[in-house]
N, CA, C and O atoms as a DFTB+ gen file, in Angstrom:
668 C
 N C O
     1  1      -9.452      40.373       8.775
     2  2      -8.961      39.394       7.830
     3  2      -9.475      39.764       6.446
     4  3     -10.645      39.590       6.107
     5  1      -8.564      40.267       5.696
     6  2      -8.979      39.635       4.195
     7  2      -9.875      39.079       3.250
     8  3     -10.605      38.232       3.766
     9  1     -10.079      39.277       1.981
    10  2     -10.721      38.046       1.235
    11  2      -9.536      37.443       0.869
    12  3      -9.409      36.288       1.276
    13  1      -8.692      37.871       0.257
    14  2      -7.264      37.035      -0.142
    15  2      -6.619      36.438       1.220
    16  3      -5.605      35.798       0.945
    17  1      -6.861      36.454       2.393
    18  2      -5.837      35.926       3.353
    19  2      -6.964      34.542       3.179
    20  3      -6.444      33.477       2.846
    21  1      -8.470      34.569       3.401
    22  2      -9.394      33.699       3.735
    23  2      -9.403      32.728       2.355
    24  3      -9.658      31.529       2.477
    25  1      -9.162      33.214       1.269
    26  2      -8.827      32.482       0.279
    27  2      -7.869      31.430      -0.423
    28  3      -8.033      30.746      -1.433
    29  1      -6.426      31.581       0.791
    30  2      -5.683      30.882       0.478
    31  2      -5.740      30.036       2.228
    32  3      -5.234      28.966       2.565
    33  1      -6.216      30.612       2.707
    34  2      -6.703      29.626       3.869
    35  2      -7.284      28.405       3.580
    36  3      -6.945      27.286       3.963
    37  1      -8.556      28.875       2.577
    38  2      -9.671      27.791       2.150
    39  2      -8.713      26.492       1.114
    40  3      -8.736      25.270       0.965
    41  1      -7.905      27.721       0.564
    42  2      -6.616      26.691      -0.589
    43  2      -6.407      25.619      -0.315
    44  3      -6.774      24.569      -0.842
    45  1      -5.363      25.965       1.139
    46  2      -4.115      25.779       2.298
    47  2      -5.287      24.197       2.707
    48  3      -4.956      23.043       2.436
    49  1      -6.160      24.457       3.151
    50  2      -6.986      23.318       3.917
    51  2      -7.634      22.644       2.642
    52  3      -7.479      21.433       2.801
    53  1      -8.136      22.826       1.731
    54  2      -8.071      22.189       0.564
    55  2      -6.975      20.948       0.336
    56  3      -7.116      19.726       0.279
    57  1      -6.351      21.424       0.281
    58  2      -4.655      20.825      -0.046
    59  2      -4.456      20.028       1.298
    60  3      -3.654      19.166       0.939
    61  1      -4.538      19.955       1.730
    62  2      -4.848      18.998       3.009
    63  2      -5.355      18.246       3.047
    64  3      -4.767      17.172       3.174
    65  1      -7.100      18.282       2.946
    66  2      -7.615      16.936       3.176
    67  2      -7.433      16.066       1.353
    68  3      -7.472      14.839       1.265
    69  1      -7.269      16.861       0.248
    70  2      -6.449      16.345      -1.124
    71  2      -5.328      15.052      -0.271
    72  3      -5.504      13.856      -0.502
    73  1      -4.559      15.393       0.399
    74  2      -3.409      15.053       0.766
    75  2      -3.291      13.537       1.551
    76  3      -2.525      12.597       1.336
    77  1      -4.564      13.739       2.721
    78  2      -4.548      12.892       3.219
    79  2      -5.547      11.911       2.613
    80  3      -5.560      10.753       3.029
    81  1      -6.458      12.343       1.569
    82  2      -7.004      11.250       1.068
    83  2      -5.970      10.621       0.484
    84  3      -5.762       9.518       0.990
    85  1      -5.233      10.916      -0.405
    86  2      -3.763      10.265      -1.069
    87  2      -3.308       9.411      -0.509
    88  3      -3.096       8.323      -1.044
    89  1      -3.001       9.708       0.867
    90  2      -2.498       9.010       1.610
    91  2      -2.945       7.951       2.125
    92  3      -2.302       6.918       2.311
    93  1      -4.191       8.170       2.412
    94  2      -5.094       7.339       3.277
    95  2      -5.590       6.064       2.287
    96  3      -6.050       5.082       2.869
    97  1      -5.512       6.041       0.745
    98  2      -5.934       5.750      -0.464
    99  2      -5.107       4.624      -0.656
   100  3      -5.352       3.429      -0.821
   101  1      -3.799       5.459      -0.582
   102  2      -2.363       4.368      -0.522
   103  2      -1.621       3.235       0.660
   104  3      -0.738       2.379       0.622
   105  1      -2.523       3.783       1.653
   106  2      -2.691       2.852       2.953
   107  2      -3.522       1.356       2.561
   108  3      -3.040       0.223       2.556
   109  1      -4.934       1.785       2.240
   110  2      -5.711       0.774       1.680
   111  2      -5.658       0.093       0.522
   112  3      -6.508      -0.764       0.280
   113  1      -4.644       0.382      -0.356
   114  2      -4.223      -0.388      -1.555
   115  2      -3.273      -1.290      -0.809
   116  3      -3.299      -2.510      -0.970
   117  1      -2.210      -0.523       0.227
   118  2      -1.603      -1.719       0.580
   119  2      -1.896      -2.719       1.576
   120  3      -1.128      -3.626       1.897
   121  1      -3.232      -2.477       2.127
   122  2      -3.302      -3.281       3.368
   123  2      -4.568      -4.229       2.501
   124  3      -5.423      -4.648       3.282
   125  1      -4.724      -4.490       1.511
   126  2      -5.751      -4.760       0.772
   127  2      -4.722      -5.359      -0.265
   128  3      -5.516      -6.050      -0.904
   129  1      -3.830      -5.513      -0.706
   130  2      -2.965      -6.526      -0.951
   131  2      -2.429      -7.860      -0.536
   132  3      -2.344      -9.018      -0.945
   133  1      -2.126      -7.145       0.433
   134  2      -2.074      -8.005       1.391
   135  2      -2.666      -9.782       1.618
   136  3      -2.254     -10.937       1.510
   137  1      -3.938      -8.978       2.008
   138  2      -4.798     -10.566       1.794
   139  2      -5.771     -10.724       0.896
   140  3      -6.651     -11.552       1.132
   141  1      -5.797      -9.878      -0.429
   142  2      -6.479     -10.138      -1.359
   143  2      -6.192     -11.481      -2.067
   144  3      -7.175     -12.198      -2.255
   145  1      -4.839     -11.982      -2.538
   146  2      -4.439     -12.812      -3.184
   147  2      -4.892     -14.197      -2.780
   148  3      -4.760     -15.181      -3.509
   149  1      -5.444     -14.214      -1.549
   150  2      -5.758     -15.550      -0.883
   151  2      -7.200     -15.568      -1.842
   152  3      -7.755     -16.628      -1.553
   153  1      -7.829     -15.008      -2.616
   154  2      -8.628     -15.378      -3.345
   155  2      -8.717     -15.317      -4.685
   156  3      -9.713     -14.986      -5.328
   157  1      -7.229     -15.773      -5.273
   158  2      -6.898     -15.506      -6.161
   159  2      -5.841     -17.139      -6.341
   160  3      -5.286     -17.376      -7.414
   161  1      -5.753     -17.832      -5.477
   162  2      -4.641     -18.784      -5.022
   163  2      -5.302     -20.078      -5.911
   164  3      -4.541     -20.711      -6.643
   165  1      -6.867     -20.485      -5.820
   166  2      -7.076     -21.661      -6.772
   167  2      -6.804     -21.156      -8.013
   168  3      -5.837     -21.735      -8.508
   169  1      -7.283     -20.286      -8.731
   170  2      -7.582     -19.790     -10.166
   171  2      -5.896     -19.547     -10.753
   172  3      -5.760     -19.593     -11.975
   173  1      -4.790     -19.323     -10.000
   174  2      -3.641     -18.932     -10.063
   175  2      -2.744     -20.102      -9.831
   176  3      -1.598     -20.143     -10.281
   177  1      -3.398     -21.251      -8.975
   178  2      -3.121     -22.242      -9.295
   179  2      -3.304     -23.057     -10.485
   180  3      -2.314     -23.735     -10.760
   181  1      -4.067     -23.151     -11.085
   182  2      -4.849     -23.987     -11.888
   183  2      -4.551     -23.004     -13.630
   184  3      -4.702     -23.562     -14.716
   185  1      -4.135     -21.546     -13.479
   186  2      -3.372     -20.996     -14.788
   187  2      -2.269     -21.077     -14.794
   188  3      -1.865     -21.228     -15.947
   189  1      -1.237     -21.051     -13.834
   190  2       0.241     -20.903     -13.863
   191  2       0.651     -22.367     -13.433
   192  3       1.807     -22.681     -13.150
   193  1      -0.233     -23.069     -13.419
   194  2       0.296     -24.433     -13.434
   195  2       1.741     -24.322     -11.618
   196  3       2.870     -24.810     -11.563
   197  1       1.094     -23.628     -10.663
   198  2       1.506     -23.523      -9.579
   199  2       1.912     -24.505      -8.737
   200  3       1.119     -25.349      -8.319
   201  1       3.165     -24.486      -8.414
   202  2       3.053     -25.796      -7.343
   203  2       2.478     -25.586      -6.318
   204  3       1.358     -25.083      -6.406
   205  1       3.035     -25.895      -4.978
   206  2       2.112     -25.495      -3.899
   207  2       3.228     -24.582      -2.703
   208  3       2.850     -23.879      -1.765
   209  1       4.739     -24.895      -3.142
   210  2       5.464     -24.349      -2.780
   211  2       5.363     -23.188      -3.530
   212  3       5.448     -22.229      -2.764
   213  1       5.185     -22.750      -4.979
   214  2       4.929     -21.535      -5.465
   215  2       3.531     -20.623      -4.757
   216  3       3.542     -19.393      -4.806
   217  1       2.518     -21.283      -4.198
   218  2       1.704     -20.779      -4.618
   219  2       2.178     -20.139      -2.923
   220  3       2.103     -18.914      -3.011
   221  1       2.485     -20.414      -1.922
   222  2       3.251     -20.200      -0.755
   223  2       4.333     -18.942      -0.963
   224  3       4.565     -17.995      -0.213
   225  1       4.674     -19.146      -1.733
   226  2       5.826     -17.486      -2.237
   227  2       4.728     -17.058      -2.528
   228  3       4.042     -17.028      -1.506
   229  1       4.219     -16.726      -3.343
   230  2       2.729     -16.049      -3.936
   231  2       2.238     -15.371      -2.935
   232  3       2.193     -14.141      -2.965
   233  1       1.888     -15.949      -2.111
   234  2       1.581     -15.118      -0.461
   235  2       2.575     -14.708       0.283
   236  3       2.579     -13.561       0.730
   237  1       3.315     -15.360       0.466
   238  2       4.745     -14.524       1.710
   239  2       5.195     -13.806       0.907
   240  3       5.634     -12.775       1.416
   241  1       5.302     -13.867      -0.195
   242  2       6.563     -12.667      -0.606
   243  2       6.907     -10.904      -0.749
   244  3       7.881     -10.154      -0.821
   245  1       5.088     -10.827      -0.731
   246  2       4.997     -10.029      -0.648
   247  2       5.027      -9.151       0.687
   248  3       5.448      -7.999       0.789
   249  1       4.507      -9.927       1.644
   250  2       4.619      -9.274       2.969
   251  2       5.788      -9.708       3.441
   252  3       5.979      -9.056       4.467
   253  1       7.190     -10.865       3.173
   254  2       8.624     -10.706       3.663
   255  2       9.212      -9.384       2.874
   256  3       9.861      -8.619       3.588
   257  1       9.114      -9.149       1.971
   258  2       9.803      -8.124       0.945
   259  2       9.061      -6.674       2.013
   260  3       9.832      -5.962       2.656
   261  1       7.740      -6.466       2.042
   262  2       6.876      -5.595       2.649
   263  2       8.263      -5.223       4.543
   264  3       8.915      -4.300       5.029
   265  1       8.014      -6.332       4.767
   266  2       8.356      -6.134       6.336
   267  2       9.693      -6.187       6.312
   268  3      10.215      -6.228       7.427
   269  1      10.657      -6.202       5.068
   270  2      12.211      -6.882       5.369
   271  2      12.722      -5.249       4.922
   272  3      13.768      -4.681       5.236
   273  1      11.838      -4.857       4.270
   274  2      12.587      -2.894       3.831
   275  2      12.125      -2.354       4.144
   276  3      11.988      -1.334       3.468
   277  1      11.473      -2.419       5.327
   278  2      10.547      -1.157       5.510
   279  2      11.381      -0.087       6.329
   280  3      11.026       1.062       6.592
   281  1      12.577      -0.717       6.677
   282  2      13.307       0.296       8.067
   283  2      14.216       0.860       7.344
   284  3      14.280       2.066       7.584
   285  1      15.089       0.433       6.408
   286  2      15.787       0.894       4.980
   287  2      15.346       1.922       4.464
   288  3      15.945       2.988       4.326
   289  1      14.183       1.638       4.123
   290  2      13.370       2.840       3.066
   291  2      12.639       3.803       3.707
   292  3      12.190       4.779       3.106
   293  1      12.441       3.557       5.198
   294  2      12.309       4.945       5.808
   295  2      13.203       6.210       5.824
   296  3      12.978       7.416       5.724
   297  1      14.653       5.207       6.040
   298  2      15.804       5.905       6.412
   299  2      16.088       6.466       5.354
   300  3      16.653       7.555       5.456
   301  1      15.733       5.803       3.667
   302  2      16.227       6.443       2.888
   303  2      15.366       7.808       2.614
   304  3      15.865       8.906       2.369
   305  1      13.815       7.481       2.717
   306  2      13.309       8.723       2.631
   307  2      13.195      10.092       3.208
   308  3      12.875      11.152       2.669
   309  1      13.709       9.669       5.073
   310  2      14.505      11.360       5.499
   311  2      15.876      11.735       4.840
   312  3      16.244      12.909       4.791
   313  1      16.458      10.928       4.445
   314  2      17.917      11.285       3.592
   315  2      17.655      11.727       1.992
   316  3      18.399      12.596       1.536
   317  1      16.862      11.288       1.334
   318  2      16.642      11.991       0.030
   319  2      15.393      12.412       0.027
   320  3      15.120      12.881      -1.078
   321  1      14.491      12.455       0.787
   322  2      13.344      13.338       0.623
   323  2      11.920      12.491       0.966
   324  3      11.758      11.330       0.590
   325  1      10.797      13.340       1.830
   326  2       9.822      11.717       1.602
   327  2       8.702      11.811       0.846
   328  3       7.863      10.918       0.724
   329  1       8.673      13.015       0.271
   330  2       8.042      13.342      -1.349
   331  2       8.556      12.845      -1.893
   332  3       7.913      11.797      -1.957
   333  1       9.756      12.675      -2.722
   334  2       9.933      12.014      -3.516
   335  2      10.377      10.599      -3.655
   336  3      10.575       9.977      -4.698
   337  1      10.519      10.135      -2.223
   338  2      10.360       8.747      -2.136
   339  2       9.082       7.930      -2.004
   340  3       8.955       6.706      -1.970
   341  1       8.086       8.972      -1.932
   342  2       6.845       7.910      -1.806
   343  2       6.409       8.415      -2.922
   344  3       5.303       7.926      -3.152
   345  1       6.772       9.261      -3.854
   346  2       6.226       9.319      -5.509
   347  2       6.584       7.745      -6.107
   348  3       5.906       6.885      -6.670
   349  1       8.080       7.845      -5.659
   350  2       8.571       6.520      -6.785
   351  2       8.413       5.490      -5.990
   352  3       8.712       4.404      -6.485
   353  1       7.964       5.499      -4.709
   354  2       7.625       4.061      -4.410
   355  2       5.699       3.650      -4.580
   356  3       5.119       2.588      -4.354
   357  1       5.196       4.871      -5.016
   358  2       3.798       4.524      -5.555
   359  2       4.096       4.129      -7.119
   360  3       3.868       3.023      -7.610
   361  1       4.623       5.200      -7.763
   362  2       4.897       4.641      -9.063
   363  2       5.321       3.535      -9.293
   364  3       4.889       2.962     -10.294
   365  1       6.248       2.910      -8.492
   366  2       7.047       1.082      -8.776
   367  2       5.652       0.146      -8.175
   368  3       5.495      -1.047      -8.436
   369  1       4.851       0.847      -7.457
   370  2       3.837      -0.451      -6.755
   371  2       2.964      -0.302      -8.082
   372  3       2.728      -1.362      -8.663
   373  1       2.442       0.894      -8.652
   374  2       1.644       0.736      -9.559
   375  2       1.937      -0.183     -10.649
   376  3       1.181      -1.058     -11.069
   377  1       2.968       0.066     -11.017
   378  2       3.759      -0.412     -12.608
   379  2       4.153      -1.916     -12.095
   380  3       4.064      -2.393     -13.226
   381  1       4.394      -2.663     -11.564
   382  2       4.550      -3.518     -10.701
   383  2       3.541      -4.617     -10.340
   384  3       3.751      -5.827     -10.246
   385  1       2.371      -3.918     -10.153
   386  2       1.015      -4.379      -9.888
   387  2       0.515      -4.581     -11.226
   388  3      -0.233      -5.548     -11.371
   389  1       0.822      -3.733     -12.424
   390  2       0.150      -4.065     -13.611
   391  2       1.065      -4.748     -14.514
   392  3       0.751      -5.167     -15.628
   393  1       2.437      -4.856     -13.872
   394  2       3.244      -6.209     -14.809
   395  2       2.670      -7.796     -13.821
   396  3       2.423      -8.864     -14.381
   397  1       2.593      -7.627     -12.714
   398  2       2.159      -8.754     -12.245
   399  2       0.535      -9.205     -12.589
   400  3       0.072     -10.292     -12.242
   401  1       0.223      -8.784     -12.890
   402  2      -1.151      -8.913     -13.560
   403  2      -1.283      -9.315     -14.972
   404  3      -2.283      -9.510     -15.663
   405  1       0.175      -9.401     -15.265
   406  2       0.250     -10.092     -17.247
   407  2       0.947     -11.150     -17.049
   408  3       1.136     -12.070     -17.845
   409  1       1.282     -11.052     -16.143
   410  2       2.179     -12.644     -15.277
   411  2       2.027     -14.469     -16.330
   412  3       1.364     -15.471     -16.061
   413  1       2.786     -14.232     -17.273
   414  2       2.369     -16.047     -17.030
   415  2       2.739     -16.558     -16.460
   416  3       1.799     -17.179     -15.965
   417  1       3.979     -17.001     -15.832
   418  2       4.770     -18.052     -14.983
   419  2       4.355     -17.592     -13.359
   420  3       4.134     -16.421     -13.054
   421  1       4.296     -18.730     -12.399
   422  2       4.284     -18.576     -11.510
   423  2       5.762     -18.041     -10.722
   424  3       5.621     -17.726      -9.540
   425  1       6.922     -17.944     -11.212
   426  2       7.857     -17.717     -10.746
   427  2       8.321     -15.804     -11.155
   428  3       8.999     -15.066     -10.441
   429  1       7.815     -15.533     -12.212
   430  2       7.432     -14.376     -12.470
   431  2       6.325     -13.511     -11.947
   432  3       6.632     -12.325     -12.072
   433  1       4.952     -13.715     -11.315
   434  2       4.767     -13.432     -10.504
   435  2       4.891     -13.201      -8.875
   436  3       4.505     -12.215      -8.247
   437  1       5.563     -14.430      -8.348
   438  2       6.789     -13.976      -6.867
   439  2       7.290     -13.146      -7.646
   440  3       6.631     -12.118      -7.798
   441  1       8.493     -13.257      -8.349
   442  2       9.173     -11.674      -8.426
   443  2       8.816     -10.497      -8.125
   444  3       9.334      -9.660      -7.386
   445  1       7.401     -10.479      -9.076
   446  2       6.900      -9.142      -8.916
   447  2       6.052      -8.809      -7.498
   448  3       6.020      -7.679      -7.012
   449  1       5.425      -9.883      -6.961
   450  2       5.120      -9.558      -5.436
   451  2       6.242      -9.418      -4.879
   452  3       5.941      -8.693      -3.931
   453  1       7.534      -9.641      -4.791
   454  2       8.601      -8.810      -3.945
   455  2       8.907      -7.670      -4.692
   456  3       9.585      -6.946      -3.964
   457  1       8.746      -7.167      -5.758
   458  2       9.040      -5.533      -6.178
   459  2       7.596      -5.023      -5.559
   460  3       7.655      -3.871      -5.129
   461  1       6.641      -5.502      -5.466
   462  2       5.243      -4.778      -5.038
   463  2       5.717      -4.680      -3.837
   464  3       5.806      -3.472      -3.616
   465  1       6.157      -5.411      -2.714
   466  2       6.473      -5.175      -1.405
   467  2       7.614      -4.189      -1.233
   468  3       7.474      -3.035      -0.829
   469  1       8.516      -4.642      -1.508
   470  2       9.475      -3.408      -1.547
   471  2       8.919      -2.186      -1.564
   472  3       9.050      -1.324      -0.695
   473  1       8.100      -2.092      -2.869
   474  2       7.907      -0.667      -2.546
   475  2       6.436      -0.084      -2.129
   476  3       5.860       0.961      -2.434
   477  1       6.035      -1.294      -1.228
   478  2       4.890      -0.934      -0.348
   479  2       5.975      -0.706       0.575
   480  3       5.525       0.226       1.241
   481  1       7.097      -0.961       1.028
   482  2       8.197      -0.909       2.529
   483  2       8.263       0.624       2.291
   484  3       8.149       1.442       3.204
   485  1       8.488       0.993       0.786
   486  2       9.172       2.678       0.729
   487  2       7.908       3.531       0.921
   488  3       8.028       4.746       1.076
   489  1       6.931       3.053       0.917
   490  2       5.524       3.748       1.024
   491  2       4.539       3.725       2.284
   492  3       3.754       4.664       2.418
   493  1       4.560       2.574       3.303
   494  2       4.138       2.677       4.308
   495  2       4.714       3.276       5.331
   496  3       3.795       3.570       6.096
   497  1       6.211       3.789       5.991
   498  2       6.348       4.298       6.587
   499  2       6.919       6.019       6.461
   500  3       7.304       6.893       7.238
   501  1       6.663       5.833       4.753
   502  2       6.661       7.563       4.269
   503  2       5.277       8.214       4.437
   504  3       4.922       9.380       4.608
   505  1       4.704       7.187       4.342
   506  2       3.124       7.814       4.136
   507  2       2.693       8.237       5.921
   508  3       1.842       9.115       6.062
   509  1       3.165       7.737       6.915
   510  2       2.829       7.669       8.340
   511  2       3.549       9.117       8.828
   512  3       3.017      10.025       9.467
   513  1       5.057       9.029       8.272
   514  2       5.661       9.928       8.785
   515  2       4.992      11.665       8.430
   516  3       4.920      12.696       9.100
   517  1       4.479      11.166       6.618
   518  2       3.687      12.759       6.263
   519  2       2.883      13.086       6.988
   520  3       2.852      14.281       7.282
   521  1       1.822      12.096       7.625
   522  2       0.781      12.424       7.976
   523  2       0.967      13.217       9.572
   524  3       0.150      13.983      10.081
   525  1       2.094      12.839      10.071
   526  2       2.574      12.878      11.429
   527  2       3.297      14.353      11.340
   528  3       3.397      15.072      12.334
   529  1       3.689      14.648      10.308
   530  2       4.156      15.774      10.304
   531  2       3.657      17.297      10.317
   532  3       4.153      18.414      10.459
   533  1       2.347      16.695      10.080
   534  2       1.479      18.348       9.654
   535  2       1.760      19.376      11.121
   536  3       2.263      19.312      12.243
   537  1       1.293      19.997      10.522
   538  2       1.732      21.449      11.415
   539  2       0.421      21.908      12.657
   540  3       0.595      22.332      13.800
   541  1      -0.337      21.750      12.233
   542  2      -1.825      21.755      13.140
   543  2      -2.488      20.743      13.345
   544  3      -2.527      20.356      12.177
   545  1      -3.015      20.037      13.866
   546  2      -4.114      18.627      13.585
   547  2      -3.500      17.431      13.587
   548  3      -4.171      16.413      13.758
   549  1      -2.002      17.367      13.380
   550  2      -1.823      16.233      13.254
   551  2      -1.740      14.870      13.661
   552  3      -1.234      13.937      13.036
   553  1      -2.373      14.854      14.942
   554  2      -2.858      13.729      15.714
   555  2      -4.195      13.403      15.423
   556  3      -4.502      12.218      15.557
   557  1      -5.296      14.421      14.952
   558  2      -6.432      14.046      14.307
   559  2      -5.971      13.563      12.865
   560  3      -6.560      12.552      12.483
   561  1      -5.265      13.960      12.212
   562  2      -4.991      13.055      10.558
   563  2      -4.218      11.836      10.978
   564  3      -4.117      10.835      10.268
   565  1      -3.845      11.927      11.797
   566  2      -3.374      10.618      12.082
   567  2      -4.586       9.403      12.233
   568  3      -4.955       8.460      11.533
   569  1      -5.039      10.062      13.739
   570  2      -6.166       9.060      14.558
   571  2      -6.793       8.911      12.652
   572  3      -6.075       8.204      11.945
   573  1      -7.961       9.517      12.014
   574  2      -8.507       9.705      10.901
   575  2      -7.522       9.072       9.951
   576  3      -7.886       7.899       9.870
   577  1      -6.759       9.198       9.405
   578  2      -5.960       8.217       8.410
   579  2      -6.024       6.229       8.858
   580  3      -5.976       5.286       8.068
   581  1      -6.116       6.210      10.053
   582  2      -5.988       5.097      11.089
   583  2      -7.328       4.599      10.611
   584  3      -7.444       3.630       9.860
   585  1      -8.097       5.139      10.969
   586  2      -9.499       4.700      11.118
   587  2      -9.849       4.245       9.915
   588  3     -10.307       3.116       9.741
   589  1      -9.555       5.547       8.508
   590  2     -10.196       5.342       7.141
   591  2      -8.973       3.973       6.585
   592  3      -9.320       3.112       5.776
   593  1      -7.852       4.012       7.079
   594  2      -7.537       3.068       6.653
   595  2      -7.223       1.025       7.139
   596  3      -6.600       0.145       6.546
   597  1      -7.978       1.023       8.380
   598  2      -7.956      -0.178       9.246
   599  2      -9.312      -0.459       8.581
   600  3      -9.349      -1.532       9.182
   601  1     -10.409      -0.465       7.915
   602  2     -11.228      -1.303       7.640
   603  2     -10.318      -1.993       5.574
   604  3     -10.779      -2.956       4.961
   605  1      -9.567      -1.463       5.258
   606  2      -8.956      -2.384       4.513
   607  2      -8.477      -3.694       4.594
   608  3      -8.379      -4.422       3.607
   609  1      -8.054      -4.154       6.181
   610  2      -7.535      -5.398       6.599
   611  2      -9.175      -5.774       6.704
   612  3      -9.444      -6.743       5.993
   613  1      -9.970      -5.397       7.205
   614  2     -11.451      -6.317       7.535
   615  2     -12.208      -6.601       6.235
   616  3     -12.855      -7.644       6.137
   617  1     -12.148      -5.586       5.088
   618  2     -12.293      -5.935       3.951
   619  2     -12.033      -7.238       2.754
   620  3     -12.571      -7.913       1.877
   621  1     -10.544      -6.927       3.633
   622  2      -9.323      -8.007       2.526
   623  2      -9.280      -9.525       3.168
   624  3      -9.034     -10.577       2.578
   625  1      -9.645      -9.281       4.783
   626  2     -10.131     -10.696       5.039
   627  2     -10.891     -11.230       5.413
   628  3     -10.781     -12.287       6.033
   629  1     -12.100     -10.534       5.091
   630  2     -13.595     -10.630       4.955
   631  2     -13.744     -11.616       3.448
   632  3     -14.211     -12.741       3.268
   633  1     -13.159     -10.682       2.572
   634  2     -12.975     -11.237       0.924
   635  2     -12.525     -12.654       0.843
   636  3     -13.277     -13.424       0.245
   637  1     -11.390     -13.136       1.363
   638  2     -10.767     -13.935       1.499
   639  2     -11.541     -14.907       2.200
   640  3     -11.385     -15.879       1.461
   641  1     -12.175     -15.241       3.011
   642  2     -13.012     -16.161       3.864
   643  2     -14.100     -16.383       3.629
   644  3     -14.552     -17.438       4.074
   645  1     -15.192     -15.283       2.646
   646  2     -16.447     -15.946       2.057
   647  2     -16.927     -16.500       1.204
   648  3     -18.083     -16.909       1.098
   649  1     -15.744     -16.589       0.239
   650  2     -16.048     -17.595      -0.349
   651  2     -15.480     -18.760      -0.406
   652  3     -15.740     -19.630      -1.237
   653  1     -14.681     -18.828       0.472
   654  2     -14.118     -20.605       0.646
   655  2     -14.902     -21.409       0.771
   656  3     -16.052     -21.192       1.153
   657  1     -14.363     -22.679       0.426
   658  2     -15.601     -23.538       1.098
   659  2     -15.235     -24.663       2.246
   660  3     -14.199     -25.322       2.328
   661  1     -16.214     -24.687       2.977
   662  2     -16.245     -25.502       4.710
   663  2     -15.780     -27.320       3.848
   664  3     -16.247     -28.034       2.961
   665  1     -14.757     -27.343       4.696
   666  2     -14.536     -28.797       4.615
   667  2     -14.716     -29.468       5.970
   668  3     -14.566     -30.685       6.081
């Protein structure tokens, strides 16, 4: 073997675990959405002058929008590509996430938690399928993507439950 064959070996696997941190990164932003907002629900009440039916979209909307495209936007991403469908469905969650964050109206924020879901739908099952695809290992980046990214739900509703208070 080479120094140049061993060099783009070292690249090649470089670019890999790059890859699946990405991935694994974008797993936990969205599963950490999820139930972050439940601690965000008095303070969001009490600025946006929320009803209680708003503050109810505020939470579902994002995970009906999340779970209502997710089979859509798979399909679209083997038909136009799933690089470049999970570019622009990170880019719309980002840009999305930081218009909902200038939010005054409570009815303007639902909106934007269903564009955040949506394109958490175009991003969670692009991101599963990359990882599933690799060429060597890919049941270990899987199992490993799984793992690094399932303590985001224990996180997000860990967050959510300690500081409530016992009635």
């Amino acid at each position: 073997m080479s120094m140049t064959t061993v060099a783009i070996a070292g690249t090649r696997l470089r670019g890999r675990w790059l890859g699946l941190a990405a991935l694994t990164i974008s797993g936990l932003v969205l599963g950490l959405d999820i139930t972050i907002l439940v601690t965000a629900l008095p303070t969001l009440s009490a600025k946006l002058n929320a009803t209680t039916d708003q503050l109810q979209w505020m939470s579902a909307a994002y995970t009906l929008a999340l779970a209502g495209f997710m089979l859509p936007a798979g399909v679209l991403g083997d038909r136009l590509g799933r690089k470049r469908m999970l570019l622009f469905g990170l880019a719309t969650f980002g840009i999305s996430s930081a218009v909902a964050s200038q939010m005054t109206s409570a009815n303007g924020l639902i909106l934007m938690r269903v564009i955040m879901g949506a394109s958490g739908a175009i991003v969670l099952p692009l991101m599963q399928a990359m990882l599933a695809s690799g060429r060597s290992g890919s049941r270990a980046l899987v199992h490993l993507s799984a793992s690094l990214s399932g303590p985001s739900w224990l996180a997000g509703s860990s967050l959510t439950t300690s500081g409530a208070p016992s009635s």
